[in-house]
C-alpha positions as CSV (number, residue, x, y, z in Angstrom):
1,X,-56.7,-161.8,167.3
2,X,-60.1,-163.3,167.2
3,X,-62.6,-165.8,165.6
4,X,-62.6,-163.6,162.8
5,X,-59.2,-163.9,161.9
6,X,-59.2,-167.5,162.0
7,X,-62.2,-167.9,159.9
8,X,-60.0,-165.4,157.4
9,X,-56.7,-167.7,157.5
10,X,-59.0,-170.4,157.3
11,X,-60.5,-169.1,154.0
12,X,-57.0,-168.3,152.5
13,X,-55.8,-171.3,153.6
14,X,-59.1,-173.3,151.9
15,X,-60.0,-175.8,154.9
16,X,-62.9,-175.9,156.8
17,X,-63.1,-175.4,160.5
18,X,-65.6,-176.4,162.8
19,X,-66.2,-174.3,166.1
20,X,-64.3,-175.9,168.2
21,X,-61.1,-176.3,165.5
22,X,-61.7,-172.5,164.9
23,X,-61.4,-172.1,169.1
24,X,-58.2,-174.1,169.6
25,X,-56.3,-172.2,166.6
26,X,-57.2,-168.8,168.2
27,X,-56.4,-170.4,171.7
28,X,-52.7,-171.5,170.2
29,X,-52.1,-168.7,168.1
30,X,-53.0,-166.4,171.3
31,X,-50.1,-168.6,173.1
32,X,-48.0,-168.2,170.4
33,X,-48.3,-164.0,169.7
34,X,-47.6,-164.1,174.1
35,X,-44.2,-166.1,173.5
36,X,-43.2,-163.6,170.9
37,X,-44.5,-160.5,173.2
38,X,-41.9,-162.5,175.6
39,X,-38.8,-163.0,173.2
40,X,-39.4,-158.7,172.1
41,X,-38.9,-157.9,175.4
42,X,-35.6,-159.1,176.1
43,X,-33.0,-156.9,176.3
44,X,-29.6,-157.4,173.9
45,X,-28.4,-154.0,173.9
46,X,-25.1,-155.0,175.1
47,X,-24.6,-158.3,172.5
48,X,-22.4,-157.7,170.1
49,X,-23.4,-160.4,167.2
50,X,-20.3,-162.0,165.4
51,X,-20.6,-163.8,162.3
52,X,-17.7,-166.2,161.1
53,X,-17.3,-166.6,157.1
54,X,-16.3,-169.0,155.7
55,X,-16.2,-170.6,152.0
56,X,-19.0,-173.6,151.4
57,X,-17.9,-174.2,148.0
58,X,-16.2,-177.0,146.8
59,X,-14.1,-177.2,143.3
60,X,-15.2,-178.7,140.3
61,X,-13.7,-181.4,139.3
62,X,-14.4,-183.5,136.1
63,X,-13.7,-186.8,135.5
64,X,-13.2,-188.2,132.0
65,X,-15.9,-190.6,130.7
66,X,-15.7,-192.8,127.9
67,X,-18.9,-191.9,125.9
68,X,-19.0,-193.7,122.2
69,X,-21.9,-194.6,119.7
70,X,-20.8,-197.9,120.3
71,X,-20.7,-198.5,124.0
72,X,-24.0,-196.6,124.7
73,X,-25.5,-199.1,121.7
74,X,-24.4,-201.6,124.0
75,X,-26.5,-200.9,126.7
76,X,-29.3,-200.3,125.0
77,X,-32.1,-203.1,124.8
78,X,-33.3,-202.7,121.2
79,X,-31.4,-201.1,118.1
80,X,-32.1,-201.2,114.0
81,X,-29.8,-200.3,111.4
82,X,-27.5,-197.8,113.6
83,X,-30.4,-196.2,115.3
84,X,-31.6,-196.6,119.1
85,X,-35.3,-198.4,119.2
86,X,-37.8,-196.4,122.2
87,X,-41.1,-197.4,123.0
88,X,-43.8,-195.4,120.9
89,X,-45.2,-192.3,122.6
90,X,-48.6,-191.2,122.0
């Protein structure tokens, strides 16, 4: 990786980097490609990976509601001859 790259991300990423903010990136993403150079080589040829399933889902359950013309004109602020007022929309 060098400058170039980081002027590249920089440009897909659309910020602006100084020098020196262009300098640190490489100098951390040059740490970070070592750490995963380190995590490739070790070995787990002999791990045998085991995965437990189980069910996340839950069952739907419904509960009655009591849903009328008249209790939902109750809770509204502002009706006219059977109708439900809103505020005008432009």
């Amino acid at each position: 990786m060098n400058i170039k790259d980081v002027e590249k991300l920089a440009e897909l990423a659309k910020i602006e980097l100084s020098e020196d903010e262009k300098k640190k990136i490489l100098s951390d993403m040059e740490g970070i490609l070592e750490y995963v150079k380190t995590i490739e080589n070790v070995d787990v040829g002999d791990i045998i990976p085991q995965y437990e399933l189980h069910n996340a889902w839950r069952e739907d359950k419904t509960e009655p509601r009591e849903f009328n013309k008249e209790l939902i004109a109750g809770q509204f602020p502002d009706s006219q001859d059977g109708f439900l007022k809103v505020k005008k929309i432009l």
